[in-house]
matplotlib code that plots the C-alpha trace (Angstrom):
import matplotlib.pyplot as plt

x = [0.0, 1.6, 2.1, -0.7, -3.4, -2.2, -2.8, -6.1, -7.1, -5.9, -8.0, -11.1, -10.6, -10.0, -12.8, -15.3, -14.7, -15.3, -18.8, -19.5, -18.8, -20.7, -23.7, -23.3, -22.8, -26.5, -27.9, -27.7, -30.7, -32.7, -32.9, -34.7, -38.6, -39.2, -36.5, -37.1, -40.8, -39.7, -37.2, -39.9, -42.6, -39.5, -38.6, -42.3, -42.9, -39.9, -41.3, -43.6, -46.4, -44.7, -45.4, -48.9, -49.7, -46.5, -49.0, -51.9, -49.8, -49.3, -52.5, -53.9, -50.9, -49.1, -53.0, -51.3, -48.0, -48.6, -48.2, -45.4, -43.7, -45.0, -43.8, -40.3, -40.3, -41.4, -39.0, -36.4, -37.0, -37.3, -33.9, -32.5, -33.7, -32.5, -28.7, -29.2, -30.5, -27.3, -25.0, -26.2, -25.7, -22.1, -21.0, -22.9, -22.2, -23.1, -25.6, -24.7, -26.6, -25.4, -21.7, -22.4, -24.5, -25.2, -26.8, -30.3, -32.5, -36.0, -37.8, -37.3, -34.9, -36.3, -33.4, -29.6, -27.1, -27.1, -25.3, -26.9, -29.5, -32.7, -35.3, -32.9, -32.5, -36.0, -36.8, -33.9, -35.5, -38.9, -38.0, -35.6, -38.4, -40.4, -38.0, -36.9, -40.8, -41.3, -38.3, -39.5, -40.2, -36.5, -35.9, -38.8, -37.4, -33.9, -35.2, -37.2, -34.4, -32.0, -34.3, -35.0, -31.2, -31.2, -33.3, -31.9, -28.5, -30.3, -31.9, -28.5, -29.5, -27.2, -23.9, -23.3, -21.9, -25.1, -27.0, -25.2, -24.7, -28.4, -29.1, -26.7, -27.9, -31.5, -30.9, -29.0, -31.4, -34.4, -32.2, -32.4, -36.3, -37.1, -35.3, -37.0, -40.6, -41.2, -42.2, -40.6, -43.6, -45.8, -45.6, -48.8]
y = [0.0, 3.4, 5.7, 8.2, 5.1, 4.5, 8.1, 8.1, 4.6, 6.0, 9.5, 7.8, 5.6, 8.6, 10.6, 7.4, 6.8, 10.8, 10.3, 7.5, 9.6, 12.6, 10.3, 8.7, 12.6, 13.0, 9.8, 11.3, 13.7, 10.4, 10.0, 12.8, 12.7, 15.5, 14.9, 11.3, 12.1, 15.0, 12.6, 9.7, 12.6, 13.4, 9.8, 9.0, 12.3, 11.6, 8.0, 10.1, 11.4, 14.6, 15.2, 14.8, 18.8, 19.9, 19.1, 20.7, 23.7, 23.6, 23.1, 25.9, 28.8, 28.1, 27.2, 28.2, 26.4, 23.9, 20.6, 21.7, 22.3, 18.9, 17.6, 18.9, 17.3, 13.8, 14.0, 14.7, 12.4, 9.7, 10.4, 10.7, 7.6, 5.6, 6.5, 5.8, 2.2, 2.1, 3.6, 1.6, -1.5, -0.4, 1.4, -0.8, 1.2, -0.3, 2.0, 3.6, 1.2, -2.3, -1.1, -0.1, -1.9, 0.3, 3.0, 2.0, 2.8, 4.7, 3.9, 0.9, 1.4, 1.1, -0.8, -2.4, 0.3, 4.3, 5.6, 7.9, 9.2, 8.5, 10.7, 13.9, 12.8, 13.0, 16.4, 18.1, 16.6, 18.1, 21.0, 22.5, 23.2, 24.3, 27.0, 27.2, 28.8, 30.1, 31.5, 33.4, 30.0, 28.7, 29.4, 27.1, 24.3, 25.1, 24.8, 21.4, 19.5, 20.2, 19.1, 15.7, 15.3, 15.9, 13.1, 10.4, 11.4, 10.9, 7.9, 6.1, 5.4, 7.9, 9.8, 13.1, 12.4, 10.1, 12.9, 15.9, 13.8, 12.6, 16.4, 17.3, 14.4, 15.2, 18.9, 18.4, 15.8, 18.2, 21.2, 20.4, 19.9, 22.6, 25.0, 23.7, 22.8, 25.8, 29.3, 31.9, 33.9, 36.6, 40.6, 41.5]
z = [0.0, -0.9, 1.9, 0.1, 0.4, 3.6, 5.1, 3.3, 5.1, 8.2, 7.7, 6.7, 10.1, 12.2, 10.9, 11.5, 15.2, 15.5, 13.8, 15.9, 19.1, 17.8, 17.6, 20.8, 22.1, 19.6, 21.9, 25.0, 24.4, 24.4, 27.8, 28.3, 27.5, 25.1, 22.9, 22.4, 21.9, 19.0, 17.8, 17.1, 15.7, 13.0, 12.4, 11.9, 9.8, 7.7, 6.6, 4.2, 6.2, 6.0, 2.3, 2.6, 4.6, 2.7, -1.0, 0.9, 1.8, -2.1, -3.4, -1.3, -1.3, -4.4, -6.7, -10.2, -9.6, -7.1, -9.7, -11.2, -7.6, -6.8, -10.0, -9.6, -5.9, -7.6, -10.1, -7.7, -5.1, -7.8, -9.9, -5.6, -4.3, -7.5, -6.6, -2.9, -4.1, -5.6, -2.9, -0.4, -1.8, -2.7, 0.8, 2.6, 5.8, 9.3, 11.2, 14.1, 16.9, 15.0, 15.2, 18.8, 20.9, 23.6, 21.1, 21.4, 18.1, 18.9, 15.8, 13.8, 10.9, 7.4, 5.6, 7.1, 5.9, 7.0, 3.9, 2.7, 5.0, 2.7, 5.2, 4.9, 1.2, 0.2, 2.6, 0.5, -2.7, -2.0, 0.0, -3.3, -5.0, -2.9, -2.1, -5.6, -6.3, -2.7, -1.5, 1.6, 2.9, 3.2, 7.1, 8.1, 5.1, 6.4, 10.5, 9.3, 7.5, 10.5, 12.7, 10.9, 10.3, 14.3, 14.7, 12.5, 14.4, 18.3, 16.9, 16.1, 12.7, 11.0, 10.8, 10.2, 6.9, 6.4, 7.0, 4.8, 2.0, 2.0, 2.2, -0.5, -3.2, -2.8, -3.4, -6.3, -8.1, -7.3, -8.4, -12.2, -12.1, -9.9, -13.0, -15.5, -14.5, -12.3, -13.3, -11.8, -9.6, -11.4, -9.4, -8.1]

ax = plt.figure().add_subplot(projection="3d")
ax.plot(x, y, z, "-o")
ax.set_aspect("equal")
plt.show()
């Protein structure tokens, strides 16, 4: 192994037991009742119920563009969760609570792997084009995806690299959609 690969190896190594402690830091607010509460309400938002008032929101503030917007978000989230498929069968990274076994998982985890986080992946994924045609609205979608990506950390199932790059792919495959299938918004 050249010295480069080996510094690399040994940098990749370093910077995974840090995540690991970070979320084990992240698990502490579990023992305490409101967090873990909030942390389950996210987790159970994030497995999709969450979209359904987001689409209301649409259909009633947003009447002229609202299926385009919702559109863009489908399109997104569908081009998004096609990579994941494919990088979570190829990182195949252990979650959090599996490589430690005194993390205990709130909610049940929807697949074996943590790379990338898929909840955080589709909130970016819908949440860019929502922004993208409302943009006044981006400190409440900005508040609501760090607050999911705080829960998928306090419920062992992700790192903070899981997180991010979930966050990061979904906004970039909404991105393309959001440009073209959304108008920009008419002055009154």
């Amino acid at each position: 192994m050249s010295d480069q690969a080996h510094w690399l190896l040994k940098s990749l190594r370093y910077v995974d037991a840090l995540e690991l402690q970070i979320v084990r830091y992240c698990a502490l607010a579990a023992k305490y009742r409101v967090p873990r509460m909030a942390t389950r309400v996210l987790n159970h938002l994030g497995n999709g119920w969450i979209y359904i008032p987001i689409a209301a929101a649409l259909l009633e503030f947003e009447r002229a563009r609202a299926m385009r917007i919702i559109g863009a978000a489908g399109l997104g989230a569908t081009l998004a969760h096609a990579i994941h498929a494919v990088l979570k069968r190829s990182v195949c990274r252990r979650r959090p609570f599996v490589r430690l076994p005194s993390l205990v998982p709130l909610t049940r985890s929807l697949d074996r792997y943590s790379f990338p986080s898929g909840h955080c992946m589709t909130m970016a994924s819908v949440l860019v084009p929502v922004v993208f045609a409302t943009p006044v609205v981006w400190p409440v979608a900005a508040v609501s995806i760090c607050m999911l990506a705080g829960a998928r950390l306090i419920s062992s199932h992700h790192y903070v690299s899981d997180v991010i790059f979930g966050i990061m792919l979904g906004a970039i495959a909404a991105l393309p959609f959001a440009n073209w299938l959304i108008p920009p918004a008419t002055a009154n």
